[in-house]
N, C-alpha and C positions, 0 to 999 in steps of 0.2 A: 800597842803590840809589844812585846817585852822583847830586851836585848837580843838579837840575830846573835849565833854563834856561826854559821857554817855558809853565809852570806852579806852580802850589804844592800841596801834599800836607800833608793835616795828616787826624788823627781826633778825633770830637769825641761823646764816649760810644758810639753804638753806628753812629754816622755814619763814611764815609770821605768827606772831601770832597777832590775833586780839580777846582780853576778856573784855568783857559786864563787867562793873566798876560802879556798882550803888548801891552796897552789903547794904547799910543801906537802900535799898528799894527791894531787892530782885532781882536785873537788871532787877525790874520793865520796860516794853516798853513805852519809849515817842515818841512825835512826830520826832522826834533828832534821836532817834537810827535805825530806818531803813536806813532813807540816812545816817547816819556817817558809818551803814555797806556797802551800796555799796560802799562809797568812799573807805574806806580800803580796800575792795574788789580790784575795781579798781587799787587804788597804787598798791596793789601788784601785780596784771596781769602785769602791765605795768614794773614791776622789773626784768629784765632777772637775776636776779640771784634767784631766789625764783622760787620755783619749787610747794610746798605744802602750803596749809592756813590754822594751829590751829583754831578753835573758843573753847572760854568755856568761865569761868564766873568766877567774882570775889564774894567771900562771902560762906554761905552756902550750894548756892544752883546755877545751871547754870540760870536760868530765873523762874520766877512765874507769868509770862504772864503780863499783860499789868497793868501799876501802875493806876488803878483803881477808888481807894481810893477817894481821891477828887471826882473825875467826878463824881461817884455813888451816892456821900454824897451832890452833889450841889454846889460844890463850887469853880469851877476853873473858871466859865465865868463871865465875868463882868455885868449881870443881871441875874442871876442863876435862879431866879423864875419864870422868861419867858423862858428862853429857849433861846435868841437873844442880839446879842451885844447893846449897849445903842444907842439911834434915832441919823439915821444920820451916825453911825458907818459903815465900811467896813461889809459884812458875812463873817465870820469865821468860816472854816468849823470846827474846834475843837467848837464852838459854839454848834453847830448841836449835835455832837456825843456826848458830854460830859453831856447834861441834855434832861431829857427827859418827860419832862411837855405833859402827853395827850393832856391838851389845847392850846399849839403849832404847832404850823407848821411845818412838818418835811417834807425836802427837800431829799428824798432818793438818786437825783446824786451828790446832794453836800457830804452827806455823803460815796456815790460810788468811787468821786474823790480824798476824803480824806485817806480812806478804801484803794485804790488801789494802791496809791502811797507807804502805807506801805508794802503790797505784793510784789510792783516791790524791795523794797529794800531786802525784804526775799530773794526774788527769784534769786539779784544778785547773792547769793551764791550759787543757782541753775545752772547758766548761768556763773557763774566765769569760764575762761580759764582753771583755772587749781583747782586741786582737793581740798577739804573742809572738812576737818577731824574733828569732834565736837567733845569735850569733855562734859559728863554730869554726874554730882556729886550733891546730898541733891534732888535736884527736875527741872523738867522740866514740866511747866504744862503750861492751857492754848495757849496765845499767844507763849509762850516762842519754843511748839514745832513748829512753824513758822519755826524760826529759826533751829532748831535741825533736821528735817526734810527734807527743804531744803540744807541741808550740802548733800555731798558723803558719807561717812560714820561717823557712830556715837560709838561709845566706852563709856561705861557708868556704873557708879556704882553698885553694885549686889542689895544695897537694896535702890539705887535713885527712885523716883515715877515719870513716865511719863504717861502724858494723855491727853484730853481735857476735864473735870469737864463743861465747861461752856455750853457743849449740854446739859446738864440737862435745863439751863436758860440763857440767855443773851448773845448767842454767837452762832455762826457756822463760821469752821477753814478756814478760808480765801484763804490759800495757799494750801486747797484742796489735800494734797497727801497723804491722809493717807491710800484712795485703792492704789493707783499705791505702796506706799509701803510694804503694807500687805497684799490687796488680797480684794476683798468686804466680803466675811463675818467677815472678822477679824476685818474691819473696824465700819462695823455695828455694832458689837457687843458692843466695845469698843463708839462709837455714840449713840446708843440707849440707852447707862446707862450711860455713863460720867463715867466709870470705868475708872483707869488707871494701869499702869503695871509695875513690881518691875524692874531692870533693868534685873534682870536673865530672868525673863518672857520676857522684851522685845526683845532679841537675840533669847530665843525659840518661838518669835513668825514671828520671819526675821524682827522687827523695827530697832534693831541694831547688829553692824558688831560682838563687842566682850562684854563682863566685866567683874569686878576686883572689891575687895573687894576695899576699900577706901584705905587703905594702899599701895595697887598696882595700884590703876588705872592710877598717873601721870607715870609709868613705861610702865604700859601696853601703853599708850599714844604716848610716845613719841616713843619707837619700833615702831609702828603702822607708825608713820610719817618719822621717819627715814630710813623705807624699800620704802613708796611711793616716797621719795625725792630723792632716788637714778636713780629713772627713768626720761630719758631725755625727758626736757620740753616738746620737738613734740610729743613725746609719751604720753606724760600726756594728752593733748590736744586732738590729736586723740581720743585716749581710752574713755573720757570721754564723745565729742561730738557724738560720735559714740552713746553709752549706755543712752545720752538723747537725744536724735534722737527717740527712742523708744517710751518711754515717748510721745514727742511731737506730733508724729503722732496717739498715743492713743485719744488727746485732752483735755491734759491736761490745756491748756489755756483755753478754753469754762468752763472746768468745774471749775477753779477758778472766772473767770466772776460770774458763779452762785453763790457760796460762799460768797464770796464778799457782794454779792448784797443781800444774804440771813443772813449773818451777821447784818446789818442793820436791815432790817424786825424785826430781834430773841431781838433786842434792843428796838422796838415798838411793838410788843406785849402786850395782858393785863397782862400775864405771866412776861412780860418782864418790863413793867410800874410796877408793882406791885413789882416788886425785886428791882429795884431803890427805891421806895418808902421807903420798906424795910430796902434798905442803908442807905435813909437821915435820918431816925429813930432813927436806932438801930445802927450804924455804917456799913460800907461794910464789915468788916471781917465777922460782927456776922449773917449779910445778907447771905452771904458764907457759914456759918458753919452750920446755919438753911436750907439751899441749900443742902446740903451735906449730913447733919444726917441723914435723912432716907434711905443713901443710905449705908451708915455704912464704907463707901470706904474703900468697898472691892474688891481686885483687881480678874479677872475672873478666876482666878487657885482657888480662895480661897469659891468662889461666892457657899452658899449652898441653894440657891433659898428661 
């Protein structure tokens, strides 16, 4: 496997831990970390001595969804004010998604190709052989539940924040499981306001398995892994393809096609033009936080209409 840039990989007895290592950017998502997740993915199926896969996150927080910042603000592609790499140049689909000039051209499968390549890297930890234990501490937003979502189970802090903020604007969750894991009205709810949920709320609402004040949750964590790693691989293996099996014949592949594809859209919007804008102005945070205020984020236990 060649040098990790946006993570580390290591095994530890019958553990694979693999942790999002980008803390001075929040394990913001780049283009890097979906494939360097399946690849770690992959090593470790392929390790018969490894039974179970850690995920969590270096820093304050397990992920804060996709590092942003640039793209929003205009300035990662090499002609930012078009929209398109310089004459002559290859298309690049990070071109495409990263600026979003109304007076441009926007290629919706280039952007689909781009988009789904990073779901397929989600999803290996969907499709991993054997089980995907998440740890989630400070925040999990955005993109980030991508990743925390598709794990097996998730274990997470009593006052960590998880959600998806960007169905207010500029987004719809790609990897689509947010009914198959809560239910459709739980999912609307949480959809139609960009609300998100303390980690106690999100066990009392089935998003996650356990949680633990911050002082206990590497405890609670590693119990957790330690009782799945006692089970023999083939067991692991069955049990799981079994339990997505389920899943799969729901259709849950169709309906992340749709995501996907409606992800893009929610980026070319006049809603959505207009919040870029927004970022190249004022910065992306303060874009976000103008995003946000009206909504007071407040999570739906708290929510007094």
């Amino acid at each position: 496997m060649d040098r990790l840039s946006t993570m580390t990989y290591e095994r530890t007895g019958r553990t694979a831990r693999i942790t999002l290592n980008r803390p001075e950017r929040g394990n913001g998502i780049t283009l890097e970390m979906p494939r360097e997740i399946a690849a770690c993915v992959e090593r470790a199926n392929l390790d018969p001595d490894v039974h179970v896969i850690a995920l969590s996150g270096n820093g304050k927080g397990f992920c804060g969804g996709y590092d942003l910042v640039a793209s929003a603000e205009q300035r990662m592609a090499p002609d930012a004010s078009h929209g398109a790499a310089a004459p002559g140049a290859p298309t690049d689909p990070r071109v495409i998604f990263e600026n979003h000039d109304p007076s441009a051209t926007w290629d919706p499968m280039v952007d689909w190709q781009m988009m789904s390549r990073n779901v397929r890297g989600f999803m290996s930890l969907f499709h991993s052989d054997k089980p995907v234990v998440c740890k989630v501490h400070g925040f999990c937003v955005a993109g980030g539940t991508d990743m925390a979502l598709c794990s097996d189970l998730l274990v997470i802090e009593d006052d960590a924040k998880i959600g998806y903020p960007p169905a207010r604007v500029w987004g719809v969750p790609t990897t689509a499981v947010w009914a198959y894991r809560i239910g459709i009205e739980k999912a609307k709810r949480l959809l139609f306001t960009g609300d998100c949920l303390s980690g106690k709320e999100a066990v009392e609402w089935g998003l996650a398995t356990e949680h633990a004040p911050r002082e206990r949750l590497d405890v609670r964590f590693e119990e957790l892994l330690e009782r799945v790693a006692r089970m023999p691989i083939n067991q692991l293996v069955m049990m799981k393809l079994l339990v997505n099996q389920t899943v799969a014949t729901m259709g849950l592949h169709t309906t992340q096609i749709l995501g996907t594809v409606f992800d893009g859209i929610a980026r070319h919007t006049k809603e959505g033009y207009a919040f870029q804008r927004r970022a190249a102005e004022a910065g992306f945070k303060e874009a976000v936080r103008e995003r946000d205020e009206p909504f007071g984020d407040v999570g739906p236990s708290t929510f007094k209409g």
